[in-house]
C-alpha positions in Angstrom: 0.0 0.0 0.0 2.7 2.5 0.7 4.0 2.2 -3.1 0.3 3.0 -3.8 0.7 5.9 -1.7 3.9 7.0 -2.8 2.8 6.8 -6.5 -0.2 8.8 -5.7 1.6 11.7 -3.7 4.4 12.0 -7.2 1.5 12.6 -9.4 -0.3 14.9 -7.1 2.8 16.9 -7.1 3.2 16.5 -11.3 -0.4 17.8 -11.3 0.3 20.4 -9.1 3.4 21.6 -10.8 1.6 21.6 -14.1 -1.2 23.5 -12.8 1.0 26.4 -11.5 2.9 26.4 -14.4 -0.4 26.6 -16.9 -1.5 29.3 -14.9 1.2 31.3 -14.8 1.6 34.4 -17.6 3.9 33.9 -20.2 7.0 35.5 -19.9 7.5 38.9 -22.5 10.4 40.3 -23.3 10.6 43.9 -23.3 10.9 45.6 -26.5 14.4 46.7 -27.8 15.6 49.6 -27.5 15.7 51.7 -31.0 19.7 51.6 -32.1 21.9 54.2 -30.8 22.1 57.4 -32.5 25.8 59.0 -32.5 24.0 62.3 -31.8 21.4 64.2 -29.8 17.3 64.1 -29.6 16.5 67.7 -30.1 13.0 69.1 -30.9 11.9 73.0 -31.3 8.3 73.3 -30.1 6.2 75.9 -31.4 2.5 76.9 -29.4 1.2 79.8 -31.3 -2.7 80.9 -29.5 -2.3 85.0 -29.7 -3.9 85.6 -33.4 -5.4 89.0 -33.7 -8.6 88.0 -35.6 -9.0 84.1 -34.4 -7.0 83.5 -31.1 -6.9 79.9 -30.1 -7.5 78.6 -26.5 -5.1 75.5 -26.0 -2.1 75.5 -28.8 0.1 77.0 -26.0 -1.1 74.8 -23.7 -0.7 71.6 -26.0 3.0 72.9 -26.9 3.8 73.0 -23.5 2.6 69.3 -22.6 5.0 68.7 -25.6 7.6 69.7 -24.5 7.6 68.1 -20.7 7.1 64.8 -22.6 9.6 64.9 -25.1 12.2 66.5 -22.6 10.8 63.4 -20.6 12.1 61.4 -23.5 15.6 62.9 -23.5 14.9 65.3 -25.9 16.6 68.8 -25.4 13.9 71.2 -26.4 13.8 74.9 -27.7 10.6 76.3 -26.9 8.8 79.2 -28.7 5.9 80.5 -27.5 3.7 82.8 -28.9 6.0 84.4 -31.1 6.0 86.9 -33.7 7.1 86.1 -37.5 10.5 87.4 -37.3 11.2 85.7 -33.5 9.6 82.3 -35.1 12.0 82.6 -38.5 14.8 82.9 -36.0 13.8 80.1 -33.6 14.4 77.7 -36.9 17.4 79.6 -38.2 18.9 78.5 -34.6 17.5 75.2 -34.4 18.5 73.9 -37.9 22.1 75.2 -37.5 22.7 73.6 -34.3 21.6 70.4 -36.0 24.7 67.9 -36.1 24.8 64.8 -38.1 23.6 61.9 -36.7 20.8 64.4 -34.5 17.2 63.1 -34.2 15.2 66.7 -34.9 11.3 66.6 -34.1 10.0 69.9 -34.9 6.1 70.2 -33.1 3.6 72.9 -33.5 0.5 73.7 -32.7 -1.5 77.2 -33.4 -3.3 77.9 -37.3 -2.1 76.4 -40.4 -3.4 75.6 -44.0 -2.7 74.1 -47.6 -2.6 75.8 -50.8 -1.5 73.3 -54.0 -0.1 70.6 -51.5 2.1 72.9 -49.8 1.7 73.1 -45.7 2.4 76.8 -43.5 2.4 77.3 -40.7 0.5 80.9 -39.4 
């Protein structure tokens, strides 16, 4: 009888094993990190609300989210706020010349824009 019992008590413990293991979730490997850049992650964030005939409510705002999350990211981000033509044309000058090779640039704005003949601005 105690073969019996001993027989019994190994399969109770291969059920059990097999039941923990079928229950547990299966393992996922993070994702991979995206390959190494030799440069930097820079971004120039743009929030433009303060138009004289149609003012917007949130492009600041939504700019400014931006840029905590991408600096989150390990972005180093310019921000322009609210700028004027001339400051705005300047804010790229700067930003495209400090571009290095081998830089990720991610250029974000938010405030008025259109299309004529499939070409984008930015207001």
């Amino acid at each position: 009888m105690s073969n019996v019992n001993t027989k019994l008590t190994a399969i109770m413990i291969g059920l059990s094993a097999f039941a923990c293991y079928a229950q547990s979730p299966p393992v996922i490997n993070p994702p991979s990190p995206p390959p190494a850049s030799s440069g930097h992650r820079v971004a120039l964030v743009i929030g433009n609300d303060a138009y004289p005939q149609q003012p917007l409510s949130n492009a600041v705002n939504d700019a400014k989210a931006m840029a905590v999350g991408l600096s989150d990211a390990g972005y180093m981000v310019t921000t322009a706020l609210n700028t004027s033509l001339s400051e705005l044309n300047s804010q790229f000058e700067v930003f495209v010349n400090g571009l290095n090779s081998g830089d990720i640039a991610l250029v974000y704005y938010a405030g008025h824009g259109f299309q004529i003949d499939g070409e984008n601005y930015l207001v």
